[in-house]
N, C-alpha and C positions, 0 to 999 in steps of 0.2 A: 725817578725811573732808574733801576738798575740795570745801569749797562754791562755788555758783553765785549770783551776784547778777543777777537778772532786774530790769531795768526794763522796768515795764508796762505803766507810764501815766506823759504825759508832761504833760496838763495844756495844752498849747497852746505857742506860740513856734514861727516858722521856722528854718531852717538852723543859724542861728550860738548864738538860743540853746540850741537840740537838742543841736549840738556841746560848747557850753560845760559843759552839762548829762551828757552822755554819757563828754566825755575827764575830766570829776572823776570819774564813777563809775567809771571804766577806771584811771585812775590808783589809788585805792582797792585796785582788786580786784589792779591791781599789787604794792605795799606788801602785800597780806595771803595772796597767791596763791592767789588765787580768779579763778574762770572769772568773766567779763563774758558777761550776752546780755541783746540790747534788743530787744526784739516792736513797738515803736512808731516804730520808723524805716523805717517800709517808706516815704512818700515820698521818702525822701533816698535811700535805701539802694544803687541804682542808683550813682551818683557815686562809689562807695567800693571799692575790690578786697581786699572784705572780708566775711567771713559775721557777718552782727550776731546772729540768733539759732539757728539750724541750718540745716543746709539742707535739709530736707523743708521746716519752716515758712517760710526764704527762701524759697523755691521757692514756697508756696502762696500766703503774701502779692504774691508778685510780678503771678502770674498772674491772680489771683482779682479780677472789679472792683472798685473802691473802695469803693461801697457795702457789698457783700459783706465785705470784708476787714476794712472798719471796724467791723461787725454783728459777727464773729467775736472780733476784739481787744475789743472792748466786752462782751460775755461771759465772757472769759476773765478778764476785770477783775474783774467781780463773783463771780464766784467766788472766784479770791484773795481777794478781799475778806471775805470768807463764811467762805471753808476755813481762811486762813491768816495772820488780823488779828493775831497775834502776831508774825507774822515781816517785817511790811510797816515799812519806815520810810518818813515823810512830809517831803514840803521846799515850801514853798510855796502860795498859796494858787494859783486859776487863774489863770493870765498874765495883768495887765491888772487885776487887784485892787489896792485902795488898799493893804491892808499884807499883806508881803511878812516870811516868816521862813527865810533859807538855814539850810541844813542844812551843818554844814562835816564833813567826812570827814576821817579819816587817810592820810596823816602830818599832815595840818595841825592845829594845835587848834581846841577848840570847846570855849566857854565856859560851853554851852547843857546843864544839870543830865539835863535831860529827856530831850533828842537824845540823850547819852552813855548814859543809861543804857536805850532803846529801842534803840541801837547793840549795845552789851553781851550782854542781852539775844537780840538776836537771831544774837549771831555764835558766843553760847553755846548756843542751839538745838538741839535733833539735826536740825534738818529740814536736807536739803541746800541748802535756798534762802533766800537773805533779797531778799526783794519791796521795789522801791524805787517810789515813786508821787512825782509832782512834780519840775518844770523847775529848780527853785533849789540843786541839790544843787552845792556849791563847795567846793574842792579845791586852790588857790592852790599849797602845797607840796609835793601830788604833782605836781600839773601842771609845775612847775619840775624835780621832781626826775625826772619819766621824760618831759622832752619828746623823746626819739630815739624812745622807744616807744614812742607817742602817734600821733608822726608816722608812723611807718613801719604803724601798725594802719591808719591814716586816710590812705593814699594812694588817688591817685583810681584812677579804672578804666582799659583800656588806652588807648582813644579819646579820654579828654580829656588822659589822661599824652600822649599822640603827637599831639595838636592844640596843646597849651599850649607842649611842649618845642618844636615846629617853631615856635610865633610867637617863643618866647624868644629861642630862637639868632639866628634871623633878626635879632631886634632887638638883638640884642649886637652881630652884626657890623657893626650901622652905627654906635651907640653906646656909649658909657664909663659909662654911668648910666644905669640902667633904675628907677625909681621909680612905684609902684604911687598910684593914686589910685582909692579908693574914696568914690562922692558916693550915700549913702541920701535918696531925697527924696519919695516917696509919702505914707507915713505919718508920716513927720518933720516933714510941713507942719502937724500938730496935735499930735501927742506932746507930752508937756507944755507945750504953748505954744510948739511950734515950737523951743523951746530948743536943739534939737540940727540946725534945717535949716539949711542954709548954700548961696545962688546961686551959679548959675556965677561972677556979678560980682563977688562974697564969693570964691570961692574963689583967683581967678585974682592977685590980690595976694599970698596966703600963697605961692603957688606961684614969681611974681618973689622974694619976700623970702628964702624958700629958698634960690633959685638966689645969689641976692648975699648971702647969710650962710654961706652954705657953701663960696663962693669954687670953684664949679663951673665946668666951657666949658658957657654955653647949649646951645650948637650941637652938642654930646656927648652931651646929657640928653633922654631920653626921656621922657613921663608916661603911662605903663599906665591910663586911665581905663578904671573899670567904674561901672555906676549900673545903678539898677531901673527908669529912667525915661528916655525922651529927653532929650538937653543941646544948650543951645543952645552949639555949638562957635566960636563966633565969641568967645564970650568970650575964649579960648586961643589967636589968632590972635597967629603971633611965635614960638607954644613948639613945640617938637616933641611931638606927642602921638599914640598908638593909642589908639582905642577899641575893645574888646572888645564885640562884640554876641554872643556865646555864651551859652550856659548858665549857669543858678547855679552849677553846678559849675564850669566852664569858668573864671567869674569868679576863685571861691575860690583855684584852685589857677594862674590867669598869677598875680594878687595874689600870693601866697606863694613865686610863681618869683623877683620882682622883689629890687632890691639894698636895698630901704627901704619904708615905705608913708606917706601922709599920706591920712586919710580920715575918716568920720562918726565922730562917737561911739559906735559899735556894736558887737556881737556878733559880724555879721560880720565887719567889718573887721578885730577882733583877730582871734578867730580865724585867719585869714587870714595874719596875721602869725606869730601864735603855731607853725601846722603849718610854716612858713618858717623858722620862728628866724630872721628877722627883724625891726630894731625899727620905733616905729608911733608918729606922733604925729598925735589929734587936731585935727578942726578946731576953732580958736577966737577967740573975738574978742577976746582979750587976747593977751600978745605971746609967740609960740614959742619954746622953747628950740631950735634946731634942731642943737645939738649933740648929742641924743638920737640921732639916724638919723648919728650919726658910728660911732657904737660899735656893733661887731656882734655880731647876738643880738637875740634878742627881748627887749624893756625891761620885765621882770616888775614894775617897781613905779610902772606907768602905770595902775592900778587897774582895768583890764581883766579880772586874775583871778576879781573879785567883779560883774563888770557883768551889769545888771538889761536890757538893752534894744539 
């Protein structure tokens, strides 16, 4: 019997870490071939040329208001919860809790007594389904090992594929370097003490030291900026740079068009790089290895695989 891994509840987090969360479970169902379907990405779900959970229920979520559709999914929860506590594995507490415990999936190990044998358990089941609840689900060495399939599940839809392709080409033909700059700064400005925000002022140094460690033509290089916020662009005054004012989608997938990325410490951002295979180096205030974004491929051991935020 070929089982279905339903994720049902997602627990909370935006885009990147919904993604992080969804391509471990995908990866998973890869390795063990088993059907993936996720009921709790109807925000995203749009962006993607892809059925997450069937399509009558795509089709219903789609239409049905928010309210409505969230009322419906919140039901559906407690019932599983009710019907099939045997067959649900849990990862995480709610996004934004003090402590956090991933759940790590196959192929990868997990060292975790508990997780193994709640895995076990339910993949020995007769029920066609094991119920996945919680954002922390991680997956490190599937994700490595089926990023083409990952990718090609998680392409976008036609209109942002035919908006992003026409900004890329365009900005090939004038440049030699197309590099992604992703700057998160809303909620960064408090997330743990601002640890991960970085100003345009902060950033525009790492972006010179780039260019003169990489032994680049300025005048060739491009910078893809995307952010969730206004930038004061004066800061980047001298560099060649596009701003993206699109969609979250729109962002995700120019980001992952690009020949490198340098960006927040986030979810997004890898991601971004990850569905690219391309590689990705954080902002920071210690000093860049920038021969990372020489080698191509996504740079699987930038600790990305395991990122919380």
């Amino acid at each position: 019997m070929k089982k279905t891994v339903l994720i049902f509840e997602h627990k909370g987090g935006r885009l990147g870490n919904q993604l992080w969360n969804y391509a471990s479970v995908l990866a998973y169902c890869l390795e063990r071939g088993y059907r993936c379907k996720n009921i709790t990405f109807k925000e995203y779900a749009e962006i993607f040329d892809t059925s997450h959970a069937d399509k009558v229920i795509d089709t219903l979520l789609k239409y049905l208001p928010g309210r409505i559709a969230s009322k419906i999914i919140a039901m559906n929860s407690r019932h599983i919860k009710a019907k099939y506590a045997e067959q649900i594995l849990s990862s995480g507490n709610s996004i934004g809790a003090d402590t956090q415990t991933p759940f790590y999936l196959p192929p990868s190990k997990n060292g975790n007594t508990d997780q193994n044998m709640s895995l076990a358990n339910a993949e020995s089941s007769s029920s066609p389904y094991i119920y996945l609840s919680g954002w922390l689900f991680r997956n490190p060495s599937g994700m490595m090992k089926y990023q083409r399939e990952i990718s090609a599940y998680f392409k976008p839809n036609k209109h942002i594929h035919k908006k992003v392709a026409s900004t890329i080409n365009n900005l090939r033909t004038r440049y030699e370097h197309v590099i992604g700059v992703h700057i998160r700064k809303k909620d960064y400005k408090e997330y743990w003490g601002g640890r991960f925000y970085f100003t345009e002022t902060e950033i525009r140094p790492m972006l010179d030291d780039y260019i003169a460690k990489s032994g680049i033509d300025r005048s060739k290089t491009v910078f893809v900026i995307c952010s969730d916020e206004h930038l004061d662009t004066s800061a980047f005054n001298g560099l060649n740079i596009y701003l993206n004012s699109g969609s979250i989608g729109e962002d995700l997938f120019i980001l992952s068009s690009c020949d490198s990325m340098i960006g927040s410490d986030s979810t997004f951002g890898a991601i971004s790089a990850y569905l690219g295979n391309i590689p990705i180096v954080f902002f920071s205030k210690e000093t860049i290895d920038w021969k990372v974004l020489q080698t191509p491929g996504y740079n699987y051991h930038n600790g990305s695989l395991n990122i919380q935020h």
